[in-house]
C-alpha positions in Angstrom: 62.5 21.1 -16.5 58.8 23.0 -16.0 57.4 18.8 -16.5 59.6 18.2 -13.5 58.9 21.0 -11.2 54.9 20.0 -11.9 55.1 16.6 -10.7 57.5 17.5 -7.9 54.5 20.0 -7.1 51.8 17.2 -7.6 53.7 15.0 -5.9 54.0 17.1 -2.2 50.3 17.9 -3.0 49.5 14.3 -2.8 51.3 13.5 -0.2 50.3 17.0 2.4 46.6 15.4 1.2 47.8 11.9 2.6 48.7 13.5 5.7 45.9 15.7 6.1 43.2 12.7 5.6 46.2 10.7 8.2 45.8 13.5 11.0 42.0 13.7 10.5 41.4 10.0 10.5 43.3 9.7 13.3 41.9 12.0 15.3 38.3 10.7 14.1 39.5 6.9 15.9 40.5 8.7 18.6 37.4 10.2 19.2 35.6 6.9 18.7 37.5 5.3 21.1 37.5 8.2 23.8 33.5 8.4 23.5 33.3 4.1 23.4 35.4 4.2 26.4 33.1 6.6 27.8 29.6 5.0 26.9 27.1 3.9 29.6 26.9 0.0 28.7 23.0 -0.3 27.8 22.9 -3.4 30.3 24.6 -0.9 33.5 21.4 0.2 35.5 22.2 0.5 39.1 19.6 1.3 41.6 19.5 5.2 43.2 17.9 4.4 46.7 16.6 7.0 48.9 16.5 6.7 52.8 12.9 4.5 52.5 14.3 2.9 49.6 16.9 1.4 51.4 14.9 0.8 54.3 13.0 -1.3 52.1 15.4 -3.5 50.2 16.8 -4.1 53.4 14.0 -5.7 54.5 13.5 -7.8 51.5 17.1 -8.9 51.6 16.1 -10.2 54.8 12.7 -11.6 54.2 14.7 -13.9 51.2 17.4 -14.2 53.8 14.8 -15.7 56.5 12.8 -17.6 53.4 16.3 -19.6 52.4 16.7 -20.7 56.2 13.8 -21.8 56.7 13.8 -24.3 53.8 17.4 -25.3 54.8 15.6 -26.3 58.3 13.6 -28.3 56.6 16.5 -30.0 55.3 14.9 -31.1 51.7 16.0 -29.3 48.3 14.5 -26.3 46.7 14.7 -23.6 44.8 15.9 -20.0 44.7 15.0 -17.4 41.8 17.2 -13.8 42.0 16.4 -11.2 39.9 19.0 -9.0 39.1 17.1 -5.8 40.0 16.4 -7.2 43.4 20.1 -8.1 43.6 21.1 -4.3 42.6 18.4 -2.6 45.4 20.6 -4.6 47.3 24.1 -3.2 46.5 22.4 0.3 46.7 21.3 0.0 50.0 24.7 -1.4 51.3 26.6 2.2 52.3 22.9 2.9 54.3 21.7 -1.1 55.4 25.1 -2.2 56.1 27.7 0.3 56.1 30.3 -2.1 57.3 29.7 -4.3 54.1 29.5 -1.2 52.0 33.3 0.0 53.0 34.1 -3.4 51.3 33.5 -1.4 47.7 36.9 0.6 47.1 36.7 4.3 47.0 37.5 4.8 43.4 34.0 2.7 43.1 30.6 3.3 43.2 26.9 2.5 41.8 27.7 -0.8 41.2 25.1 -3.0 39.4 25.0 -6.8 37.9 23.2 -8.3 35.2 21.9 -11.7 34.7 22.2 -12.7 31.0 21.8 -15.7 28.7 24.5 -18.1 30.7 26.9 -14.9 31.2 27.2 -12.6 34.2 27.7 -8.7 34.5 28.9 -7.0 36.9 30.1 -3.5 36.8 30.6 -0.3 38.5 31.5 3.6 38.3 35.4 4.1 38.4 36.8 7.1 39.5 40.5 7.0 39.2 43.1 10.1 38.6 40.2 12.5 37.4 39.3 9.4 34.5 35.8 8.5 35.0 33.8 5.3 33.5 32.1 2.5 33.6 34.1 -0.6 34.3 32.6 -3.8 33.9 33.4 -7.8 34.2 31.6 -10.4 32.0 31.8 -13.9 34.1 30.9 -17.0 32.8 29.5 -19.2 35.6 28.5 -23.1 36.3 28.6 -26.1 38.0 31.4 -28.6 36.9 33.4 -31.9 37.6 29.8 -33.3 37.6 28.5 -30.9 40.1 31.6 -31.2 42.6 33.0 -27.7 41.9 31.0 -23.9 40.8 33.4 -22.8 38.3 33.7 -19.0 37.6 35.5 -17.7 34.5 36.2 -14.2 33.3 35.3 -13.6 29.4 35.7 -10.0 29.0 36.7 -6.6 30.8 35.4 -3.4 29.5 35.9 0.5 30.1 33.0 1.6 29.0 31.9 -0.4 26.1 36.0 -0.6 24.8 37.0 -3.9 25.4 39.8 -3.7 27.4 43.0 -5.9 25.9 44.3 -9.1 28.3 47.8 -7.5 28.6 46.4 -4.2 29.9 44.4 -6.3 32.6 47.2 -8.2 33.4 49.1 -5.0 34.4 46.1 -3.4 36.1 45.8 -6.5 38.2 49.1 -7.2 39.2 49.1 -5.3 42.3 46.1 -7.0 43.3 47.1 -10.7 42.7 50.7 -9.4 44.3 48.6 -8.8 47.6 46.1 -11.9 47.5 49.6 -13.7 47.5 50.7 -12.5 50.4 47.6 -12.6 52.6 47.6 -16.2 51.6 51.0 -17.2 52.6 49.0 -16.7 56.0 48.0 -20.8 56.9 44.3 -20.6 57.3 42.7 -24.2 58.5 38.7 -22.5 58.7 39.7 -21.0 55.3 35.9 -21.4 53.3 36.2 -22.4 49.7 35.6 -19.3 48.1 38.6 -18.0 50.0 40.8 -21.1 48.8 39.6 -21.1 45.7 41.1 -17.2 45.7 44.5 -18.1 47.1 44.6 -20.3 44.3 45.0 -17.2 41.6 48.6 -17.0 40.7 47.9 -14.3 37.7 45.4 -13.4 35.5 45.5 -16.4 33.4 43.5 -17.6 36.3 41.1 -15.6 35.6 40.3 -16.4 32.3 40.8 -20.5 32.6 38.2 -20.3 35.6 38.7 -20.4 39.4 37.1 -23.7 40.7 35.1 -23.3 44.1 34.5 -26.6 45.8 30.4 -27.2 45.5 30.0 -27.5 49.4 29.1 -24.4 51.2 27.7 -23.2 55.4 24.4 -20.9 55.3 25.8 -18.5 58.1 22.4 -18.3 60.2 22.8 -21.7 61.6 25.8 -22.8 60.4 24.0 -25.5 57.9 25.9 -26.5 55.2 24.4 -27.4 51.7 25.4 -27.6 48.0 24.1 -26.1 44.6 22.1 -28.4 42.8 21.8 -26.7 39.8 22.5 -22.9 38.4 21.0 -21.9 35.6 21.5 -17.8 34.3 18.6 -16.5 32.7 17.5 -13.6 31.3 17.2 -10.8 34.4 17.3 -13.7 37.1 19.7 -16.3 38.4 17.8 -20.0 39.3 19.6 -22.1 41.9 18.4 -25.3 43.1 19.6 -26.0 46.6 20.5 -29.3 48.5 20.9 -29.2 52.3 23.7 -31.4 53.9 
C-alpha cells in the first residue's frame, strides 16, 4: 500500500514537472515569435528626409526623369541603373514632393522602403493597424518572360516582421482587397494600360504567387513615347534595365 501511494506521488510529480516545462516552453515560443514578428528586417532602411532633403530628391527624381526622355527622343536603346537608396529618397519625399502621390500610401502605412537583391525584390513598410505595430514586407520575384513579350512579377514571401507570414493568413488578409479590384474592373476600360490589366486579371491570391504577367510594351508619360524593356537584371542595391524605344 505505502509502494503504491509513492508512485502515485512520483507519478503527479512527473507529470506537474511535464506541465511546468509545457507552460514555460510555451511561453518561451511565444515570446520568440512575438519579438520575430516584431524585429526590424536588417534589409528595411527607409530614408528620414528633412524639408532640404526632400527638396533634393525631388530634384534628382526629376533630373533621371528628364535624363530617360531625352534618350527616348533619341529613339535608340539604352540603359537605366536604380539604386535602391535613390529609389527610397524618393518614397520619402512623396508626402512633401508630391503630396497627391503620397495619399496613394494607406494610412495604416508609412516609411516605406525597397530593396534590390540577388534576382529578388523588397518592398516593405511600417503597419500600424488596431494598436499592432510592424514591419510588413513583400519579397517579389521579377523578370522578363515569353521571350521578352511579358514582365512577369511573382510574390515569394510576406513577412511581419521577420515571421513569415503563412499563405492562408494572406489569403484572408487580402480578400477584401482582391474583392474590391474585382469590382472596379467590372468597369469596361478601352485606355486601360497593362499594368492596370494585368491587375484586373487577379482573381485570388494564387495569383499572386503563380505571377501576374504585364504585357512588355509600355508609354513614357512626358511625350507619350512608348517603348519596351529590353532586359532587367536585379542586382545587389540596384535594378539595371535596358530600354528599347518604339
Amino acid at each position: 500500500m505505502q509502494s503504491l501511494r509513492t508512485d502515485s506521488r512520483r507519478t503527479r510529480l512527473i507529470l506537474v514537472r511535464w506541465m511546468v516545462i509545457s507552460v514555460v516552453g510555451s511561453l518561451c515560443s511565444l515570446t520568440v515569435l512575438w519579438l520575430t514578428f516584431q524585429h526590424k528586417p536588417g534589409w528595411y532602411r527607409p530614408v528620414v528626409l528633412d524639408k532640404q532633403g526632400s527638396r533634393e530628391a525631388k530634384a534628382d527624381a526629376i533630373t533621371t526623369a528628364d535624363r530617360v526622355g531625352d534618350r527616348m527622343v533619341e529613339g535608340l536603346p539604352f540603359e537605366v541603373t536604380l539604386s535602391d537608396r535613390s529609389v527610397n529618397g524618393w518614397l520619402a519625399a512623396l508626402p512633401h514632393a508630391w503630396p497627391d502621390a503620397g495619399r496613394a500610401l494607406p494610412s495604416e502605412l508609412s516609411n516605406p522602403a525597397v530593396r534590390f537583391d540577388d534576382h529578388e525584390l523588397r518592398v516593405g513598410a511600417h503597419c500600424a493597424l488596431n494598436g499592432w505595430q510592424a514591419i510588413i514586407s513583400l519579397k517579389l520575384a521579377i523578370g522578363l518572360t515569353d521571350e521578352g513579350r511579358n514582365l512577369t512579377i511573382a510574390l515569394t514571401g510576406a513577412y511581419g516582421g521577420s515571421l513569415p507570414v503563412p499563405r492562408a493568413v494572406l489569403e484572408r488578409a487580402l480578400e477584401p482587397l482582391v474583392s474590391t479590384l474585382q469590382t472596379d474592373c467590372n468597369v469596361p476600360d478601352t485606355s486601360a494600360d497593362p499594368l492596370s490589366a494585368a491587375l484586373c486579371g487577379i482573381q485570388s491570391v494564387d495569383n499572386l504567387y503563380n505571377g501576374i504577367s504585364i504585357r512588355n510594351r509600355f508609354v513614357w508619360l512626358n511625350g507619350d513615347r512608348p517603348f519596351r524593356i529590353e532586359s532587367l537584371t536585379v542586382g545587389e542595391g540596384e535594378l539595371r534595365l535596358r530600354i528599347e524605344p518604339l
